[in-house]
N, C-alpha and C positions, 0 to 999 in steps of 0.2 A: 749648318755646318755638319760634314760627313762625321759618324763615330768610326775615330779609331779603334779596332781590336785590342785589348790589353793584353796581351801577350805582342803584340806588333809597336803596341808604346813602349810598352819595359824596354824592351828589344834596343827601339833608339834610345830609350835612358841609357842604357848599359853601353852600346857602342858610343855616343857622347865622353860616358866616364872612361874608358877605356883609350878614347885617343886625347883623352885630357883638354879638354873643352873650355877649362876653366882657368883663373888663375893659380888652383894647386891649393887654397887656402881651404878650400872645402873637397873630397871627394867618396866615390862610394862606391860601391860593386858587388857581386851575389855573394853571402856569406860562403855555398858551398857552391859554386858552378857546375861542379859535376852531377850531384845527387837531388838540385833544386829547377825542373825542367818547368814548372809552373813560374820562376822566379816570386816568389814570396818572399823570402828571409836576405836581407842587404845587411851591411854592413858599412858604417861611414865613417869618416874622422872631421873635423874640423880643428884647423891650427886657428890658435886663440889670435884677437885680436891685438895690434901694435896698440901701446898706450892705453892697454887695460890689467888688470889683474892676471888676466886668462893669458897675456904674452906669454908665447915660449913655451905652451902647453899644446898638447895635442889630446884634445877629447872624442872618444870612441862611440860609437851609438846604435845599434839594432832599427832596423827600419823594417816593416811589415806591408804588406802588398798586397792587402787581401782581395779575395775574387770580385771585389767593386769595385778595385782601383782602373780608373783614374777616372772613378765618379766621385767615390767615397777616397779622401786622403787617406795615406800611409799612417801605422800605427810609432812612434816612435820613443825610443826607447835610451836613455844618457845609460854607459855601461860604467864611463870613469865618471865618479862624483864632482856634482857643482851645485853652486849655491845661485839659479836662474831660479827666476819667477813663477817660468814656463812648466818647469820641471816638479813636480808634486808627489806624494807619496816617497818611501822609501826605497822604492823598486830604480827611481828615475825616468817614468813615465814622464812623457812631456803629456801636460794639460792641451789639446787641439783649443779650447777654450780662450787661450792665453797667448797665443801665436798667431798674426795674424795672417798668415801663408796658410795654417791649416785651418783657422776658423772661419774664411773666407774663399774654402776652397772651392775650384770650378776645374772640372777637367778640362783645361786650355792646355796649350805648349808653355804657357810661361808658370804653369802650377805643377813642377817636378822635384823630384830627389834632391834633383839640385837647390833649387828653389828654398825649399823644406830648410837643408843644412847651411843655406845664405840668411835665410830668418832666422834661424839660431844664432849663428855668426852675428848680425847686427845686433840684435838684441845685447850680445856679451860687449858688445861696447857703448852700448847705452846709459845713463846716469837711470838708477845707482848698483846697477848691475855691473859695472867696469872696475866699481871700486870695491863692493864686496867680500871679504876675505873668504876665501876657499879653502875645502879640506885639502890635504897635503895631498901631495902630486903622486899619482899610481895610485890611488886612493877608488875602487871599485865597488860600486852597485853588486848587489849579486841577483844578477838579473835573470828572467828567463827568456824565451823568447816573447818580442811585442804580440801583444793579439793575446795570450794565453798558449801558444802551439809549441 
């Protein structure tokens, strides 16, 4: 199988997110468009799952792209607070460990951004992560950017 370029992968990440590719329940795009011509630094949300806890919520998240993507998964980062598994430390680092999109990553076309924020997504609806109680809603990480940058 030919290697894509990573700046020629981001690239269809971002045209995907941008014509809305998805059902809308997950999406993502460059934090700064202007100022990020490497695209490293994303920005994403996922809307919480029907008949979980996380209903009716919209969770924010920092996603990282470092110069081994899409050998090496995205660094990712919860900015609004939740009470997942995945999610470790104070900062809301997601564990790659704990996910298995990113613990079993392969740079294929079905291991992307989107991907990433769809394994989050199922997981919040999984037992006993669906039932869970969460900090109060607007409730924010004080994050920096994922990676350290």
């Amino acid at each position: 199988m030919a290697k894509v370029p990573r700046n020629f992968r981001l690239l269809g990440e971002l045209e995907k997110s941008e014509k809305g590719a998805s059902d809308g329940s997950c999406t993502y795009g460059l934090e700064n468009p202007e100022d990020d011509i490497y695209m490293v630094n994303w920005v994403g949300s996922i809307l919480g799952p029907h008949n979980s806890i996380f209903q009716n919520r919209i969770y924010t998240l920092k996603l990282k792209c470092g110069d081994n993507y899409p050998e090496a998964p995205p660094t990712v980062v919860f900015v609004t607070k939740i009470d997942l598994g995945s999610v470790v430390g104070p900062d809301g680092t997601v564990d790659p460990r704990q996910l298995d999109v990113l613990n079993k990553w392969e740079p294929t076309s079905s291991h992307t951004l989107q991907s990433v924020l769809m394994g989050l997504r199922s997981l919040m609806s999984k037992d006993p992560y669906r039932k869970i109680p969460q900090p109060d809603e607007g409730a924010m990480y004080d994050v920096k950017k994922p990676g350290g940058a």
